[in-house]
gemmi code that builds the backbone of each chain (N, CA, C; Angstrom):
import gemmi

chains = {
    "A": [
        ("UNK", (-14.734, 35.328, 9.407), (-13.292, 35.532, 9.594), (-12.523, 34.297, 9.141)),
        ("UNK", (-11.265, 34.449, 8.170), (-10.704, 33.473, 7.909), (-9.385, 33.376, 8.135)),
        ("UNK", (-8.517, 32.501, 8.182), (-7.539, 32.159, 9.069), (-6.098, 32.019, 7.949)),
        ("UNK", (-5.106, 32.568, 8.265), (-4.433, 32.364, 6.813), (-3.486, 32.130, 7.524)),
        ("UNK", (-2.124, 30.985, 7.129), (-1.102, 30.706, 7.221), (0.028, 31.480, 6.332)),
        ("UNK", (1.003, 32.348, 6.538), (1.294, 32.917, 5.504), (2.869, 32.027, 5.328)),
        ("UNK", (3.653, 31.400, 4.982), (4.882, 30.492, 4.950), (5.741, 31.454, 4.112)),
        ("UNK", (6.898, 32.400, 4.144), (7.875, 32.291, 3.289), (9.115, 32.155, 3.466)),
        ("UNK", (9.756, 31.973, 2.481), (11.366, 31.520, 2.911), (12.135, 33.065, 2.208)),
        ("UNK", (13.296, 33.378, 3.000), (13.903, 34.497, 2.190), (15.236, 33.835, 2.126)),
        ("UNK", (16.176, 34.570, 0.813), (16.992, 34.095, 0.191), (18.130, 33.813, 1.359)),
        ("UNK", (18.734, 33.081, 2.029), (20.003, 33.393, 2.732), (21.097, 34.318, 2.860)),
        ("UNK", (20.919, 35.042, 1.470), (22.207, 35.962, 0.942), (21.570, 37.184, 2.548)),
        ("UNK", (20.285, 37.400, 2.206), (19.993, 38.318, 2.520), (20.467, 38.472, 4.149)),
        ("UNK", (20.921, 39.984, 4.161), (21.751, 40.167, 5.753), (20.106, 40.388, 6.537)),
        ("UNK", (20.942, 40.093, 7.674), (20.097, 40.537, 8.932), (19.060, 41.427, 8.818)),
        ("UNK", (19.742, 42.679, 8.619), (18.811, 43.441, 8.843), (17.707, 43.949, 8.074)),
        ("UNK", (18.592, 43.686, 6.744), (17.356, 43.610, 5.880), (15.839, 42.588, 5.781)),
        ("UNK", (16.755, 41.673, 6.302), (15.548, 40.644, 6.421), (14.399, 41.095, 7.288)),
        ("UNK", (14.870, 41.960, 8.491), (13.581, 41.924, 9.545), (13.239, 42.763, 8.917)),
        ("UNK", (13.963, 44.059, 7.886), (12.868, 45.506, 7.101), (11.989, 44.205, 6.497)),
        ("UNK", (12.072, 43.513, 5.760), (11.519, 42.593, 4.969), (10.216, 42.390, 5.596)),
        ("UNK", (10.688, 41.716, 6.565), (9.190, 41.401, 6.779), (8.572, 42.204, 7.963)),
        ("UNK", (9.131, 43.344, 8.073), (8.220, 43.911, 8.880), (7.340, 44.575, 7.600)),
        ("UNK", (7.736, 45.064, 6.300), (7.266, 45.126, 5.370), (6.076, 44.188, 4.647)),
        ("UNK", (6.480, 42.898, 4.659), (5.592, 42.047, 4.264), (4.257, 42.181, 5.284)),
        ("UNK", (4.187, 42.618, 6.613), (3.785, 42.487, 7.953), (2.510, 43.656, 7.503)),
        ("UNK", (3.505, 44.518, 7.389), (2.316, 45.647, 6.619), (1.463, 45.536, 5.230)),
        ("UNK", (1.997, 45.140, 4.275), (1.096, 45.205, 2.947), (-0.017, 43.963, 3.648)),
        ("UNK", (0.337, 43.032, 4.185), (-0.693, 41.989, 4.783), (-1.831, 43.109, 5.405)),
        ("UNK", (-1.458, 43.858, 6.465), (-2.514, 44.738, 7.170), (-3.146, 45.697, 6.834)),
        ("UNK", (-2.590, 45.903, 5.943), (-2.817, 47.065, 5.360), (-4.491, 46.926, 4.226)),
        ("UNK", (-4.674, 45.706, 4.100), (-5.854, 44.991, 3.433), (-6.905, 44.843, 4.013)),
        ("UNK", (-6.122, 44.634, 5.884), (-7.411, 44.804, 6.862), (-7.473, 43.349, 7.531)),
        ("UNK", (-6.289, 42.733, 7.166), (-5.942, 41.492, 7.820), (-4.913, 41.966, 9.466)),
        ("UNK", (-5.594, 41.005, 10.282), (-4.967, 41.359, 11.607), (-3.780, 39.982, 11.710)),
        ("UNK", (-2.792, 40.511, 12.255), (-1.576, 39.313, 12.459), (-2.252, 38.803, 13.901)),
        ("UNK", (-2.088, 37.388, 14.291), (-2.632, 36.776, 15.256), (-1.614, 36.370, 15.782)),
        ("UNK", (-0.812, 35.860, 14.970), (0.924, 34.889, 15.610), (2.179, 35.339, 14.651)),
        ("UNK", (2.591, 35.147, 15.092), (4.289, 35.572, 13.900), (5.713, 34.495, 14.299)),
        ("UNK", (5.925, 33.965, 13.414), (6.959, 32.820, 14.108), (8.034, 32.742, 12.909)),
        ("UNK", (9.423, 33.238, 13.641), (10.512, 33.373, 12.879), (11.509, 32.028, 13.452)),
        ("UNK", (11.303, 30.904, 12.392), (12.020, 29.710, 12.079), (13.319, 30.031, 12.291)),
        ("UNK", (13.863, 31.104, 11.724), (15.216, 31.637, 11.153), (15.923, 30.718, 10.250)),
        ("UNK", (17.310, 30.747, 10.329), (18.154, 29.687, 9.600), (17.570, 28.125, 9.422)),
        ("UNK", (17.093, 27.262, 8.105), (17.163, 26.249, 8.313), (17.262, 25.509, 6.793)),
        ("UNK", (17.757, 24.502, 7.019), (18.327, 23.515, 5.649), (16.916, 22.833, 5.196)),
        ("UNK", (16.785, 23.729, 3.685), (15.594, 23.092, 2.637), (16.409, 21.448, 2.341)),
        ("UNK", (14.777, 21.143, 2.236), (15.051, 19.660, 2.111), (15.334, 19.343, 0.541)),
        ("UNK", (15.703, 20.401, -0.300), (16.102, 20.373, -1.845), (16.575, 21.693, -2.319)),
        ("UNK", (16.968, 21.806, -2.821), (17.909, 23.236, -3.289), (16.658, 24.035, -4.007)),
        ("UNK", (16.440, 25.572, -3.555), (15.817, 26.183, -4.664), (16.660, 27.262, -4.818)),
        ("UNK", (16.821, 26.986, -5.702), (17.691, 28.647, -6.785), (19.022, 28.691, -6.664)),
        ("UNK", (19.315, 27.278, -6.566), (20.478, 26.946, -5.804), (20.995, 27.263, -4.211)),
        ("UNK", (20.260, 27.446, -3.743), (20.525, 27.512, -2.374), (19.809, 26.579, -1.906)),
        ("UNK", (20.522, 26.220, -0.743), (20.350, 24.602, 0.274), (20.093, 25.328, 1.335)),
        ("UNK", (19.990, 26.336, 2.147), (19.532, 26.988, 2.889), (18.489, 28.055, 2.819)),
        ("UNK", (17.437, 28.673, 3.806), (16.741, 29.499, 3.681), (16.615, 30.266, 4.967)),
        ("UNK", (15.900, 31.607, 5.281), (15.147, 32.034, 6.379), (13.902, 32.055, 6.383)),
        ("UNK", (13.448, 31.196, 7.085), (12.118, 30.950, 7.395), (11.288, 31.773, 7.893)),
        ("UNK", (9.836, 32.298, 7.645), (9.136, 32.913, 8.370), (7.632, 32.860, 8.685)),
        ("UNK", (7.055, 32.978, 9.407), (5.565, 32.641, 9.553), (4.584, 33.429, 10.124)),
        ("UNK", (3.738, 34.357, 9.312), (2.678, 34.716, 9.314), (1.359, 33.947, 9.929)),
        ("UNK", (0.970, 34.541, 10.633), (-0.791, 33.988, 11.075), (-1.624, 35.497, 10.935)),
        ("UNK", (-3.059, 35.047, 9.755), (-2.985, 36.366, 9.391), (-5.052, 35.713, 9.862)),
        ("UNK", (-5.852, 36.462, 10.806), (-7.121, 36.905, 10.759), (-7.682, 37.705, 9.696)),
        ("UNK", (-8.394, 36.956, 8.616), (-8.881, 38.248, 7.568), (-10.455, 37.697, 7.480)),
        ("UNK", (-10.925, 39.016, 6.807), (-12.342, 38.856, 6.080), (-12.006, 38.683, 4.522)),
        ("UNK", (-11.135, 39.600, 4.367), (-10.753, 39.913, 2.600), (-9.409, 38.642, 2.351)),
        ("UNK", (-8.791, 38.317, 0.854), (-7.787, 37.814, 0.446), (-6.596, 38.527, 0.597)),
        ("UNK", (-5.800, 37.605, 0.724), (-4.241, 38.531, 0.711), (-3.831, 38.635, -0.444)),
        ("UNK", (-4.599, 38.402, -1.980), (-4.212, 38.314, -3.022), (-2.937, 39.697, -3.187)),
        ("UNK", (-2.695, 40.803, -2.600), (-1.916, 41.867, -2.413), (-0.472, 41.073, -2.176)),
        ("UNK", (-0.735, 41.121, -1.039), (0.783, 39.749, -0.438), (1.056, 38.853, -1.280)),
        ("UNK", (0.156, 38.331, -1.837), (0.611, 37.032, -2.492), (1.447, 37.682, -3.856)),
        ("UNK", (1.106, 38.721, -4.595), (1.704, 39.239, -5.833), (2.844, 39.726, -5.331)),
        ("UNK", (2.845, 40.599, -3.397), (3.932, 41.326, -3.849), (5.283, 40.228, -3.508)),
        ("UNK", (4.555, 39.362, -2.597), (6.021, 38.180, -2.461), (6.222, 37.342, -3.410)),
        ("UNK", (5.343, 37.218, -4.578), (5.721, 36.371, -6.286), (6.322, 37.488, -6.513)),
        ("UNK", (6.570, 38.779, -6.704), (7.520, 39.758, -7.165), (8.811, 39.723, -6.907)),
        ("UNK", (8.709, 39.284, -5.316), (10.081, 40.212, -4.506), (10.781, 38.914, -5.084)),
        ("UNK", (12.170, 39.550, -5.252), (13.352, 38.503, -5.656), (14.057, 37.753, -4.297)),
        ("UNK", (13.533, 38.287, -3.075), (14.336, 38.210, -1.752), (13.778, 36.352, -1.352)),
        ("UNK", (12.496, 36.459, -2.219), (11.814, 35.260, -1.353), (12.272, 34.231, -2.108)),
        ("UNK", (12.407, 32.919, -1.932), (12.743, 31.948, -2.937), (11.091, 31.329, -2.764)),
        ("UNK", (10.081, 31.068, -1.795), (9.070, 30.280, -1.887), (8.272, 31.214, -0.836)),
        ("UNK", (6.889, 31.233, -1.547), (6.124, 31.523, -0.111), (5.101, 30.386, -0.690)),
        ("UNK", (3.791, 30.648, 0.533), (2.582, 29.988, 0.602), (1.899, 30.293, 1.258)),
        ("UNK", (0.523, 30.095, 0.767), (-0.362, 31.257, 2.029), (-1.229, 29.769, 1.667)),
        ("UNK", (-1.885, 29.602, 3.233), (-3.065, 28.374, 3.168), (-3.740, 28.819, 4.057)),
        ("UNK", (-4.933, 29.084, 3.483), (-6.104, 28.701, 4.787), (-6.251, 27.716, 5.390)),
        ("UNK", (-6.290, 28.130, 6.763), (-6.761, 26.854, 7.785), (-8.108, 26.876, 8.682)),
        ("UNK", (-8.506, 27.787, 8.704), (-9.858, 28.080, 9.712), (-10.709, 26.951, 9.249)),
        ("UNK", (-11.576, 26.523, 8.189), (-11.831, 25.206, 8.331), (-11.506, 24.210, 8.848)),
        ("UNK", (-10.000, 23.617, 8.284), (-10.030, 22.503, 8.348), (-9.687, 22.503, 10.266)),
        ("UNK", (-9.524, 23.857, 10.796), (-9.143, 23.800, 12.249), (-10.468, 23.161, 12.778)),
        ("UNK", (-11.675, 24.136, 12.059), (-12.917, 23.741, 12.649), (-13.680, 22.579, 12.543)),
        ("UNK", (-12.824, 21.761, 11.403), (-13.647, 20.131, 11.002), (-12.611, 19.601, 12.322)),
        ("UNK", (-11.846, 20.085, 12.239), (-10.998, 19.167, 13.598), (-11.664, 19.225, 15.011)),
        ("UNK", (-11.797, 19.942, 15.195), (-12.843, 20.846, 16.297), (-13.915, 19.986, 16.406)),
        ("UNK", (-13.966, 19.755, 15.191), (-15.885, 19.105, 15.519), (-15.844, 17.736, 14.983)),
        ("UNK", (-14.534, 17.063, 15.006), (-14.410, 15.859, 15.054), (-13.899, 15.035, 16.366)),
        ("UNK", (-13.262, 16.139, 16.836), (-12.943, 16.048, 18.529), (-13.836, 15.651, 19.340)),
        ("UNK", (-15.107, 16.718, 18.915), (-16.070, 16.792, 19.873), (-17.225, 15.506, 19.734)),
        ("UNK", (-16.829, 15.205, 18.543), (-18.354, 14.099, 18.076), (-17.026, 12.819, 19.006)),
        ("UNK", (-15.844, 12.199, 18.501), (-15.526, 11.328, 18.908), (-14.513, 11.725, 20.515)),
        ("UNK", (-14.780, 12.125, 21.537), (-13.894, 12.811, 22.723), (-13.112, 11.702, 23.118)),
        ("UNK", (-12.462, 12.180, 23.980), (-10.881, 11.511, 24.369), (-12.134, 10.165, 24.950)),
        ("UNK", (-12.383, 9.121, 24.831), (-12.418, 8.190, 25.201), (-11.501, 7.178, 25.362)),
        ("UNK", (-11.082, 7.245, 26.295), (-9.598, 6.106, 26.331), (-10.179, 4.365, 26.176)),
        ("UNK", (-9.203, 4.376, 25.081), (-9.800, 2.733, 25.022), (-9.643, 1.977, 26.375)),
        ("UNK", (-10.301, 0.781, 26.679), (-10.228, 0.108, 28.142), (-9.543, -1.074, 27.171)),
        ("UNK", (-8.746, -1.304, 27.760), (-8.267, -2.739, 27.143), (-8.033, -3.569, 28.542)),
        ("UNK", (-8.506, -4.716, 28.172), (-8.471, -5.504, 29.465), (-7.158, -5.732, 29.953)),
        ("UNK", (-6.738, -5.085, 30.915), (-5.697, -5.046, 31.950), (-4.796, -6.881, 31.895)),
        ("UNK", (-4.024, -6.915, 31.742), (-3.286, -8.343, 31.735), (-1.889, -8.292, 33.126)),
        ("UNK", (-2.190, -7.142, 33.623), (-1.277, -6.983, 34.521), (-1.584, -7.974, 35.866)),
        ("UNK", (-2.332, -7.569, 35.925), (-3.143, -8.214, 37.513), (-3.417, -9.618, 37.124)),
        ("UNK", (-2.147, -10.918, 37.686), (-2.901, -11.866, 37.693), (-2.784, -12.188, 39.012)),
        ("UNK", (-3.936, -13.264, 39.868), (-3.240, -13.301, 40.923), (-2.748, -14.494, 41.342)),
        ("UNK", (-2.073, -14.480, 42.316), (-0.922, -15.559, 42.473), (-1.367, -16.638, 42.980)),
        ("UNK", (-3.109, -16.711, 43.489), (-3.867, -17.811, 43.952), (-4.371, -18.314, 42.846)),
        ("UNK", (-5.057, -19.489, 42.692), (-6.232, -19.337, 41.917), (-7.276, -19.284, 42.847)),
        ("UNK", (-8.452, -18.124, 41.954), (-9.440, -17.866, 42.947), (-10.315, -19.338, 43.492)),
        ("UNK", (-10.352, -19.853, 43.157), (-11.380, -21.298, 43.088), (-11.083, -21.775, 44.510)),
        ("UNK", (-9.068, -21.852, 45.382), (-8.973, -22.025, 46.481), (-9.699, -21.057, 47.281)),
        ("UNK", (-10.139, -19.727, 47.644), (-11.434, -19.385, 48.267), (-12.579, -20.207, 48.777)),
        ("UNK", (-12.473, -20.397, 49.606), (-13.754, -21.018, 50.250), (-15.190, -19.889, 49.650)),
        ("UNK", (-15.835, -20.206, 49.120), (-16.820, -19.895, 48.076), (-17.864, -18.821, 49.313)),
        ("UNK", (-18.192, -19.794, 50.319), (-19.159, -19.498, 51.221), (-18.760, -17.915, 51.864)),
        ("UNK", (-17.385, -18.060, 52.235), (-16.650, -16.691, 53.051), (-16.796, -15.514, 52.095)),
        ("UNK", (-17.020, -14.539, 52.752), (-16.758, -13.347, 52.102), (-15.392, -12.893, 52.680)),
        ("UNK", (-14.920, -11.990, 51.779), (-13.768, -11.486, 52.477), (-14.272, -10.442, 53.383)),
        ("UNK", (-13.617, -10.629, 54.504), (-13.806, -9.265, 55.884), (-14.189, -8.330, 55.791)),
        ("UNK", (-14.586, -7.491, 55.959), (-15.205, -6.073, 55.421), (-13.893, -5.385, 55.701)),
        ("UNK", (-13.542, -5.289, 57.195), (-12.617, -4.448, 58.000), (-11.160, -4.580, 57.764)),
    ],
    "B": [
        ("UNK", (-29.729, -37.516, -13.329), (-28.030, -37.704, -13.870), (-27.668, -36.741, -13.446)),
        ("UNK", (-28.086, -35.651, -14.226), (-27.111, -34.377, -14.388), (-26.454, -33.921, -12.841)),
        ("UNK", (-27.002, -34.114, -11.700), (-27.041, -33.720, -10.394), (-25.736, -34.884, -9.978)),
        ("UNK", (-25.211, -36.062, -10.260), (-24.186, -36.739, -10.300), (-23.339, -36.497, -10.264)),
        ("UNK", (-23.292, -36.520, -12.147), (-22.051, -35.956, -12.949), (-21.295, -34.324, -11.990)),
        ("UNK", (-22.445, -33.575, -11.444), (-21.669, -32.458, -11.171), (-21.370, -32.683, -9.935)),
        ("UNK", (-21.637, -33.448, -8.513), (-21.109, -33.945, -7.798), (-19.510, -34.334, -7.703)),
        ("UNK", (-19.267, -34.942, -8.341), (-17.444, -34.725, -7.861), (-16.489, -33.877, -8.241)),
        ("UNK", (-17.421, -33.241, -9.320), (-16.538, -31.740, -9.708), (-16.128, -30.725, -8.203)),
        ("UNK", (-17.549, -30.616, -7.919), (-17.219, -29.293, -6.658), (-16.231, -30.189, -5.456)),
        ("UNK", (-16.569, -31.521, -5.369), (-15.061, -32.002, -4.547), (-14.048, -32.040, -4.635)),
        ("UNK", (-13.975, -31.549, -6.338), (-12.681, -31.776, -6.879), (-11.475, -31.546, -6.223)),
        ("UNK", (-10.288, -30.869, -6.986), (-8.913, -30.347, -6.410), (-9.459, -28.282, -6.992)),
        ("UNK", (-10.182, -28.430, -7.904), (-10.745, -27.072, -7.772), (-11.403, -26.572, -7.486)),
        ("UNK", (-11.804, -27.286, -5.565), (-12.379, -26.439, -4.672), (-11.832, -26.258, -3.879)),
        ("UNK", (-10.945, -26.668, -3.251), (-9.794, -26.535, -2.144), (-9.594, -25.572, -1.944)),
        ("UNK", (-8.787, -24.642, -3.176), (-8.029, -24.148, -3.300), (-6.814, -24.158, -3.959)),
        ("UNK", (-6.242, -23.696, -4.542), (-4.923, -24.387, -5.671), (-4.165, -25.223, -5.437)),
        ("UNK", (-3.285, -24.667, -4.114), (-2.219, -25.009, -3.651), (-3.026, -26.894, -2.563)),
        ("UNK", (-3.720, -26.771, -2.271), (-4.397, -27.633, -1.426), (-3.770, -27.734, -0.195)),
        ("UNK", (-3.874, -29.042, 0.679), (-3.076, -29.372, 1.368), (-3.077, -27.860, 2.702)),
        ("UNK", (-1.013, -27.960, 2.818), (-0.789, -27.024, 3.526), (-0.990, -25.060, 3.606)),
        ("UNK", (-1.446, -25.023, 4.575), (-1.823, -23.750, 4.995), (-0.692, -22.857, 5.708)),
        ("UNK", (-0.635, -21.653, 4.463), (0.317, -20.928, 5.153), (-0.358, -19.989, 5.981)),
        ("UNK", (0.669, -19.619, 6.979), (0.272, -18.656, 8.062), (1.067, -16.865, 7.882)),
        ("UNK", (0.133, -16.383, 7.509), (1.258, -14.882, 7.714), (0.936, -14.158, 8.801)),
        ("UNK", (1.919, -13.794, 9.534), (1.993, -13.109, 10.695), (1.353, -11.776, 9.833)),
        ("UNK", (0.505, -11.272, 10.720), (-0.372, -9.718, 10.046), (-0.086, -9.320, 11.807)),
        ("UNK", (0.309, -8.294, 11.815), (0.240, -7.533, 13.041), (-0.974, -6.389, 12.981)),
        ("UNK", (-1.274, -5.660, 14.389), (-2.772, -4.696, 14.549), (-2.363, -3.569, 13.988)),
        ("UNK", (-2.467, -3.142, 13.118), (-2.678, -1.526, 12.387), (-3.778, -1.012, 12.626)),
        ("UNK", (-3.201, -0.282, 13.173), (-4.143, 0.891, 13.899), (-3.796, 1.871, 13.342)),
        ("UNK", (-4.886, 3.117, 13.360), (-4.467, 4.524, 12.499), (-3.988, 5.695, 14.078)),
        ("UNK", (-2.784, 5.948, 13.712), (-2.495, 6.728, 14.569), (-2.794, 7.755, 14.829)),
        ("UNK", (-3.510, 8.544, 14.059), (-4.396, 9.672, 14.265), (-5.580, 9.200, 14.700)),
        ("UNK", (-6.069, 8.134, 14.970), (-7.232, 8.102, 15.622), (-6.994, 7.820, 17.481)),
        ("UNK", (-5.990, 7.237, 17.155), (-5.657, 6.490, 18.661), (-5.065, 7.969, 19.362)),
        ("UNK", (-4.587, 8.573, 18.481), (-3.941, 9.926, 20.012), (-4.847, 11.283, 19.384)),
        ("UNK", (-6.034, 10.937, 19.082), (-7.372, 11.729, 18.543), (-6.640, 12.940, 17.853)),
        ("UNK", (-5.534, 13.064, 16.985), (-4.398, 14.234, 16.127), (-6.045, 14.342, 15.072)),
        ("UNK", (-6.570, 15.607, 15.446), (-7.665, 15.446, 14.030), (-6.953, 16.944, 13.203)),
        ("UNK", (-6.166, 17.820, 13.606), (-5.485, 18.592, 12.388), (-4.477, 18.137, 12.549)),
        ("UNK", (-3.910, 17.790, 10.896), (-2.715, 17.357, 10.777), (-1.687, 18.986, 9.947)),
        ("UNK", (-0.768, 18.896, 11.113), (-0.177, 20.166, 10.491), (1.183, 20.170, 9.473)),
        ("UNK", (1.433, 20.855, 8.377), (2.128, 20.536, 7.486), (3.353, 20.874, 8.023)),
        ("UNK", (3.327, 21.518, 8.931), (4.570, 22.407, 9.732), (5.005, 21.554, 10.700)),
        ("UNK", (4.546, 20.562, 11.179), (4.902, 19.398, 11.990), (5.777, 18.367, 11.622)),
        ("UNK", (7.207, 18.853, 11.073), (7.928, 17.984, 10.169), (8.061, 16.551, 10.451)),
        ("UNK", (8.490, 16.472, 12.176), (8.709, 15.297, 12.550), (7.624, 14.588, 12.832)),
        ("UNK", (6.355, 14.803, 12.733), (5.153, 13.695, 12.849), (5.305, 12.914, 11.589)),
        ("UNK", (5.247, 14.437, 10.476), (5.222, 13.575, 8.615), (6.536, 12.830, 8.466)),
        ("UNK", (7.390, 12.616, 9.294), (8.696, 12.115, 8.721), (8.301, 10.101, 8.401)),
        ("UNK", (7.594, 10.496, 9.961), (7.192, 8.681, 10.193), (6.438, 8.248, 9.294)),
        ("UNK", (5.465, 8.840, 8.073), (5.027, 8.385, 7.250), (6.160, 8.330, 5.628)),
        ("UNK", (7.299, 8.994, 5.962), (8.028, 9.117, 4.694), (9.305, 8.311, 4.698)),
        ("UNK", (9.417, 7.104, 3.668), (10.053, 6.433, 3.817), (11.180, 6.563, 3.291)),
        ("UNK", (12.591, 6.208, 3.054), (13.680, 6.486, 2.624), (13.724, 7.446, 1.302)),
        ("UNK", (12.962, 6.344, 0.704), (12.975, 7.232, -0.880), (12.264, 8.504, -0.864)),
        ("UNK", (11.114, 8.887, 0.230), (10.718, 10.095, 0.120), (9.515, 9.985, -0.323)),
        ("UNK", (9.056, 8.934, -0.505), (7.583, 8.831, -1.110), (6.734, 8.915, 0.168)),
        ("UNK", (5.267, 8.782, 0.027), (4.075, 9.188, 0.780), (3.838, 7.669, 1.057)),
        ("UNK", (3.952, 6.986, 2.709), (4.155, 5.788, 2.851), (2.484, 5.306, 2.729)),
        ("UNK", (2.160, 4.430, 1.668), (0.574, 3.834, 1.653), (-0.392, 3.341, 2.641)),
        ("UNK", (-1.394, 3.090, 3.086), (-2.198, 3.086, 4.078), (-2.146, 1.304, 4.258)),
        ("UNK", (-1.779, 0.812, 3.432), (-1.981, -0.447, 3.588), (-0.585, -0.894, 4.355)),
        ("UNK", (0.137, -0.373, 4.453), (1.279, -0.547, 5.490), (1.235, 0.575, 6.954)),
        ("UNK", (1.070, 1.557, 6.546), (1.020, 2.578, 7.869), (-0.236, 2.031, 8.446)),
        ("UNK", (-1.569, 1.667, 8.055), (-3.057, 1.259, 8.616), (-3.809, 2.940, 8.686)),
        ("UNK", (-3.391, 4.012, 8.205), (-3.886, 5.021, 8.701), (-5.398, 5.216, 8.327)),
        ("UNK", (-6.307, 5.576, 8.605), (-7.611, 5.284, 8.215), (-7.710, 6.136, 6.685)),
        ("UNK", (-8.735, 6.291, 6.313), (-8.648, 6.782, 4.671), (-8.795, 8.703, 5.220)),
        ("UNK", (-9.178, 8.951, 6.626), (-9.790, 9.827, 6.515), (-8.434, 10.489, 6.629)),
        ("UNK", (-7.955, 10.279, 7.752), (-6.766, 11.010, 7.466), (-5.281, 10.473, 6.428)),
        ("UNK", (-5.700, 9.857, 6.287), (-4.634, 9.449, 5.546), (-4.625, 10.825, 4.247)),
        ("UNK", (-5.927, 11.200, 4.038), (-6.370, 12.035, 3.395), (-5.728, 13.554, 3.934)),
        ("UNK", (-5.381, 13.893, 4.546), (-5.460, 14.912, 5.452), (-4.082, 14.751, 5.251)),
        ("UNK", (-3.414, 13.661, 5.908), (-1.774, 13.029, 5.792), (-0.940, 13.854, 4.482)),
        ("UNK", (-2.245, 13.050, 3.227), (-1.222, 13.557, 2.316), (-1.565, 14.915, 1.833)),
        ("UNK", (-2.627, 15.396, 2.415), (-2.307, 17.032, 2.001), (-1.133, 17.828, 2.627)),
        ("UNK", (-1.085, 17.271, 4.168), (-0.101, 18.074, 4.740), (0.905, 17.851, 4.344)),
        ("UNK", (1.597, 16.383, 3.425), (2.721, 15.919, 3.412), (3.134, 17.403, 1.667)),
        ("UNK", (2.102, 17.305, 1.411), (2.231, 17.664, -0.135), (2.524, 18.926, 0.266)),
        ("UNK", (1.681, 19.802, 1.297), (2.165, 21.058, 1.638), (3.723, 21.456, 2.277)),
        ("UNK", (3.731, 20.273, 2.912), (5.430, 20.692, 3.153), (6.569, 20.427, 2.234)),
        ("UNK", (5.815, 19.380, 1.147), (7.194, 19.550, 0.315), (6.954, 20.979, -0.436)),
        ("UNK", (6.396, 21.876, -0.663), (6.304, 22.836, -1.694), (7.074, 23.770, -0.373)),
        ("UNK", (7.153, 23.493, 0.843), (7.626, 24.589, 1.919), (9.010, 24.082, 2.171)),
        ("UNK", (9.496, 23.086, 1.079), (11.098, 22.566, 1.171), (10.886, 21.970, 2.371)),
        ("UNK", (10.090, 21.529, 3.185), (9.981, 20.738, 5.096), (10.349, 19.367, 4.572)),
        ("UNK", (10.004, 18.848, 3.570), (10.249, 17.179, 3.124), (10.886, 17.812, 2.295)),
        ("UNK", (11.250, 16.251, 1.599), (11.575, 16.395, -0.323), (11.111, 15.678, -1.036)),
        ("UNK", (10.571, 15.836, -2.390), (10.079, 15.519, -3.213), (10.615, 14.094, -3.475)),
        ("UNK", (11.396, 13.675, -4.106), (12.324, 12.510, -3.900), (13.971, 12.689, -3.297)),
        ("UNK", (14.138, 11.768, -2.991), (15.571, 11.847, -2.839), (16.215, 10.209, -3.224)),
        ("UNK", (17.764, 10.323, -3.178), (18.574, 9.912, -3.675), (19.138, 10.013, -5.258)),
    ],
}
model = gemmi.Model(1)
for chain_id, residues in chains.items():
    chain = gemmi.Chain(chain_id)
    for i, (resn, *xyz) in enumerate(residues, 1):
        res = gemmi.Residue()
        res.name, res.seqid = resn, gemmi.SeqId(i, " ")
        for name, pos in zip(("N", "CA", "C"), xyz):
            atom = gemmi.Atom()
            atom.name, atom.element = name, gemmi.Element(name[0])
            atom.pos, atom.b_iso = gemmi.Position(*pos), 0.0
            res.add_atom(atom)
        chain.add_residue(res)
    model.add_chain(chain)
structure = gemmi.Structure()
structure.add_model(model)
structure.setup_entities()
């Protein structure tokens, strides 16, 4: 099973409602391959960090797609659609799992750094050496 | 002889060091790789504001020899950085 990030941006022009046909559309040709959606995360409105197609704005959207097969389907039909200005599809299931198993080889070991907080206001040396301190 | 003659060479002024004499001091502060210290082992491209701290005014991919980031991720760094500029999240250059 492999793990796909699906990223696209749709044009701003585009109204509301078309946008959600959009990608409830995009939602399907993805499944329709036999890829299962895992997460779905709508960015909405936000300012590209450079103009594409002359627009300085986009609608953001995000696919999380479980597959065995490629989305090579998706990927042609959103290089087609004129609505999208950018998509991107990346696999991540690896590099999730090199993370995974870099976690596990090095675990949260908190560094000890020698404490500089605690000094104390005697020097220990005035202690009479012989005494222990009290138990009680 | 020969063991002489080469005797005050290596004492010379071109063993010192060039400058001789005074020793400068440069303050080097601890670079540490920050993905190791808060154990971040996926770096996500979608995480705009983590990649921001590596991107410096001009927009370039800030080098390891100033950030300290280890090679491994630094590796990782700049894939994610490269993936978000193609997702418009950074920019390619600016000004």
């Amino acid at each position: 099973m492999r793990t796909y990030e699906v990223l696209f941006i749709l044009s701003p022009q585009v109204p509301e409602e078309e946008a959600t046909a959009l990608v409830a559309e995009f939602k399907k040709v993805g499944e329709s391959t036999g890829a299962k959606l895992s997460h779905e995360d709508a960015w909405g409105r936000r300012r590209l960090a450079y103009p594409i197609q002359k627009f300085n704005e986009g609608i953001y959207h995000l696919f999380v797609f479980e597959s065995d097969g490629s989305l090579a389907e998706l990927d042609r039909r959103m290089k087609n659609s004129d609505r999208i200005l950018r998509h991107m599809i990346v696999r991540t299931d690896l590099d999730h799992k090199r993370a995974e198993k870099l976690a596990k080889r090095n675990p949260k070991k908190e560094r000890v750094r020698p404490a500089p907080a605690f000094t104390p206001s005697e020097p220990v040396s005035e202690m009479p050496s012989g005494e222990t301190v009290p138990a009680e | 002889m020969a063991m002489q003659t080469r005797g005050p060479r290596s004492g010379g002024p071109g063993g010192a060091g060039p400058q001789g004499g005074k020793k400068k001091f440069f303050y080097r502060r601890k670079r540490v790789c920050k993905f190791c210290v808060e154990k971040l082992e996926y770096i996500d491209y979608k995480d705009v504001k983590m990649l921001q701290q590596f991107i410096p005014e001009r927009g370039k991919i800030l080098p390891r020899r100033i950030s300290g980031t280890c090679a491994l991720h630094q590796r990782k760094l700049q894939n994610a950085i490269k993936r978000a500029r193609i997702a418009a999240l950074l920019p390619f250059a600016t000004d």
